[in-house]
N, C-alpha and C positions, 0 to 999 in steps of 0.2 A: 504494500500500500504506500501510498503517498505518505511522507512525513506531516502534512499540514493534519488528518487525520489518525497516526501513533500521536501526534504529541495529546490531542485531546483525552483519545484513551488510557494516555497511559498519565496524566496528571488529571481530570477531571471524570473517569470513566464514564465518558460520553463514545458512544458506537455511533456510525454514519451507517442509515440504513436506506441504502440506494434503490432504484428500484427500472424495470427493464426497456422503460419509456425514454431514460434521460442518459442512456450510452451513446453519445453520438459523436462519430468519428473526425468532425471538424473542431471537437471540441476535445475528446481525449486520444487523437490520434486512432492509430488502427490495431495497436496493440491490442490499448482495453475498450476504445470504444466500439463499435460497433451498429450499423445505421440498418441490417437487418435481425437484431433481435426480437424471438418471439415470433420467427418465420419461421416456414416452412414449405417446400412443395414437395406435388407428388405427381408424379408423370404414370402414365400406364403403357407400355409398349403393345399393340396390339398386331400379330402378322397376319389372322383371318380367324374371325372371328361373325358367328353366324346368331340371330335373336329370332327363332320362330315369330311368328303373331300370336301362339297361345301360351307361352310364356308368363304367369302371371309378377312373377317379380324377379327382376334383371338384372343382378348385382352390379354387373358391368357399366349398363346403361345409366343407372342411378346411379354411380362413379361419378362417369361421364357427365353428369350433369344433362341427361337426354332423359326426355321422355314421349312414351310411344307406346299407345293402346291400338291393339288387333293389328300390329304393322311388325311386317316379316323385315328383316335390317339386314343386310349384311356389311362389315367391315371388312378392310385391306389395307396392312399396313399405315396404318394410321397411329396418334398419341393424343391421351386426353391428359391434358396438365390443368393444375388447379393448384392453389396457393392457400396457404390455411396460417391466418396471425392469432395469436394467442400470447397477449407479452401485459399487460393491467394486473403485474404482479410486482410488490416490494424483492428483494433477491439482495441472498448472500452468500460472497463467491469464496471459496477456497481451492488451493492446491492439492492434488492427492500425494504431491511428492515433493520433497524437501530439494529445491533444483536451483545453486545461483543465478544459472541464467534468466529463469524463468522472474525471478525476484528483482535481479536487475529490471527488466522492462516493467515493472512495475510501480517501481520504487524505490527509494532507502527506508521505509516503516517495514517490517516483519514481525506480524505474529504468527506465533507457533501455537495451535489449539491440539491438548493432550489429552481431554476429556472434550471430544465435541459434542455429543448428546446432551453431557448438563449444561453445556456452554449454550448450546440452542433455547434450551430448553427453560434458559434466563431469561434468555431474547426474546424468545416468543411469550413469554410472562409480561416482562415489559408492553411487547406490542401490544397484548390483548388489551391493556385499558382506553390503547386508543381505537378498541374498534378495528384491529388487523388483528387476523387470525394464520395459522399457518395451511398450508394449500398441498404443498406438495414437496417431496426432496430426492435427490436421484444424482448419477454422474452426470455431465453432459455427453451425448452422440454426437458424433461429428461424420457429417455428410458432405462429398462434394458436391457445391454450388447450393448445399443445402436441400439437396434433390433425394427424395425415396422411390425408390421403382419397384414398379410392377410389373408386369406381363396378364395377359388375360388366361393362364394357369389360375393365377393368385383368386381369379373370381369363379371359375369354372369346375375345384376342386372343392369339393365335399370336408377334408382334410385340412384346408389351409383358413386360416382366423384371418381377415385384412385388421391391422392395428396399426393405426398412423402413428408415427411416435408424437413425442409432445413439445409442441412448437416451442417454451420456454427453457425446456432442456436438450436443445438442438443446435450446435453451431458451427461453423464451415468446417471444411478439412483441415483449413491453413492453420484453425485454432489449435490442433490435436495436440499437440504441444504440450499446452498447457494444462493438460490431465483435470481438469476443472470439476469439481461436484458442486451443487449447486441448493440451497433453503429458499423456497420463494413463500409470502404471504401474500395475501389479499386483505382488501375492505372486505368485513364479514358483510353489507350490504353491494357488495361489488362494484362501487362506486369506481370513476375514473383515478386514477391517482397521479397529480400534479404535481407534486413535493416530493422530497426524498425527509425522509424522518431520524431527527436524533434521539435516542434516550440513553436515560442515564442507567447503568448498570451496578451492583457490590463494587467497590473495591476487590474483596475474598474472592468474587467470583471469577475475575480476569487471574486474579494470581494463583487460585488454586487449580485452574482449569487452563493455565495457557501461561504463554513468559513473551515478553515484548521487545523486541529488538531494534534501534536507533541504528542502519548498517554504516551510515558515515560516522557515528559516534566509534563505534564499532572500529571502525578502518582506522580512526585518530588515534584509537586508545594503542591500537595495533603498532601504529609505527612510532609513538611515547615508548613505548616498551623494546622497541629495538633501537632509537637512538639509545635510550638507558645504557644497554649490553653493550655497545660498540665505545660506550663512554669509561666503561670498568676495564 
């Protein structure tokens, strides 16, 4: 994280709770911003594909966004694409992997969370008095161009479940990197959400659940400690 957000946490236990509306790339870059968050599409490859007229329900065709009573169809080689935004969620981002790189493009703020469950599980205490509740929590997938495919197997087997993934836990290829899991909440009246929200948290609970690191203080302290050695 950004140092302008460690220092509040780590002297006023105040959290920045962002949310998936206000990532936008002219503003944090393409690192963390990001202008399609809470996207998603889904294409369907179709090579021949045939809908009798007595058909009464067309998996495919309701896909597709067609519809078609008493009328025989046939397709050929054709693609039904479609776009699916789901992002009117607060979201808190973590790493799954301890990576300087990763920390560098980030920041000089690093916390480390050793207990994230009760670490959440403050947070979401917190948010609840304002009327945000938690929604949902998972890794993120990373899809190129953000695109999920199908084929018309996917509609026309007995065997195969179609589950779009979830547009807020979904982000390009390029992201892969950074091995992201992801806590989002909502307005429990689902309301739009304009703001990004701060609250205050324990003291105890940052320090028993987590340890905060300053990485340029860090690097200062670093080379104090080896002018020292070269001095003796």
């Amino acid at each position: 994280m950004e140092l302008k957000w460690l220092h509040p946490l780590r002297t006023k236990n105040v959290i920045r709770i962002s949310h998936l509306n206000s990532y936008k790339e002219d503003k944090f870059g393409t690192e963390i911003g990001d202008d399609d968050e809470g996207r998603i599409f889904s294409q369907i490859s179709v090579g021949k594909y045939h809908s009798p007229a007595d058909k009464n329900d067309d998996r495919l065709l309701r896909a597709g966004g067609i519809v078609a009573i008493n009328t025989d169809i046939t397709f050929e080689n054709c693609i039904f694409s479609d776009e699916h935004v789901d992002k009117n969620y607060f979201v808190f981002c973590v790493c799954l992997e301890k990576n300087p790189e990763i920390q560098k493009s980030f920041g000089s703020g690093l916390q480390i969370i050793h207990n994230f469950k009760a670490y959440i599980r403050a947070i979401t205490h917190e948010l609840n008095k304002l009327g945000i509740v938690q929604h949902d929590a998972g890794p993120c997938e990373y899809l190129l161009d953000r695109k999920q495919h199908f084929t018309e197997e996917d509609f026309t087997s007995d065997e195969k479940e179609i589950i779009l993934k979830k547009p807020y836990l979904v982000k390009d290829k390029k992201y892969e990197y950074q091995n992201e899991f992801r806590v989002v909440w909502r307005y429990k009246d689902n309301r739009e959400i304009k703001k990004e929200e701060y609250i205050k948290i324990s003291k105890e609970v940052i320090e028993n659940y987590s340890y905060l690191i300053d990485l340029e203080e860090q690097e200062r302290n670093k080379n104090k400690r080896k002018k020292k050695r070269k001095k003796k």
